[in-house]
C-alpha positions, 0 to 999 in steps of 0.5 A: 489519473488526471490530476497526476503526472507521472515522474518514474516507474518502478519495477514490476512487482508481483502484483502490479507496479508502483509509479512516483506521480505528482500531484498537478494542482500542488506539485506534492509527490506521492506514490501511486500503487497500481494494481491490475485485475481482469474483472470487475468483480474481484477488482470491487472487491479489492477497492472495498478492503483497501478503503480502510487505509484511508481511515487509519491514522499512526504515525507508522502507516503509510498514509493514503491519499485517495483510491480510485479504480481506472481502466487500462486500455493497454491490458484491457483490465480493470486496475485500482490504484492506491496514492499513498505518501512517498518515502524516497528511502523506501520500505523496510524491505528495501532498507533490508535489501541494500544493507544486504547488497553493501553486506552490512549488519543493520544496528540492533537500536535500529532493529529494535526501533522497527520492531517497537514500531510495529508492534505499535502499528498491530495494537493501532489496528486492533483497536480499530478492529482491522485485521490483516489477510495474508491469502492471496491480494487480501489487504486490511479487513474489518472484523465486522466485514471477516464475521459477516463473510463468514456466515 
């Protein structure tokens, strides 16, 4: 956390929150996702299945910078935080969620667009043989890692 300065603080999300920092050696602005865990154990775990974003590269994934787990004096837990590039414009559901507000359509080139783009990102992760777990904080596995749990 040293080499970062915080700019702003998102809102609490469900599993943690996510601040706009910037870098103190350059002045590049990034994302910094932190999340909190109570215990060492499950926050390793955590750490060791996010380390694969930092080996990807497509131009439709966010690109992460570093990974490093800290401790929380406040809350007395264990957090992980993620840098990850910034885009001021957001996620997909944030562009979602203001065309909701203003009660406008999204265009169907744009729609179709996204949806190129991630079925480019799903072909980028099977061929890297990553796979993705939708049970609780589960983020991005290996295969190899899933078959050697389940043994």
């Amino acid at each position: 956390m040293d080499k970062y300065e915080i700019q702003k603080t998102e809102p609490r999300g469900t599993y943690g929150f996510v601040h706009i920092v910037k870098r103190i050696e350059d002045e590049s602005t990034f994302a910094m996702k932190v999340v909190e865990f109570m215990d060492e154990a499950t926050a390793n775990r955590a750490m060791e299945e996010t380390m694969i974003m930092l080996k990807l590269d497509h131009p439709n994934i966010c690109h992460y910078e570093e990974i490093f787990v800290s401790w929380d004096h406040e809350v007395s837990a264990v957090t992980v935080c993620m840098v990850m590039d910034y885009s001021p414009v957001g996620d997909l559901a944030s562009v979602i969620q203001t065309k909701r507000q203003m009660k406008r359509k999204i265009r169907e080139m744009v729609i179709k667009n996204f949806l190129g783009q991630m079925v480019d990102v799903l072909i980028y992760l099977q061929s890297k043989h990553v796979i993705h777990g939708f049970k609780g904080l589960d983020g991005p596995r290996s295969i190899e890692k899933e078959a050697d749990r389940e043994k």
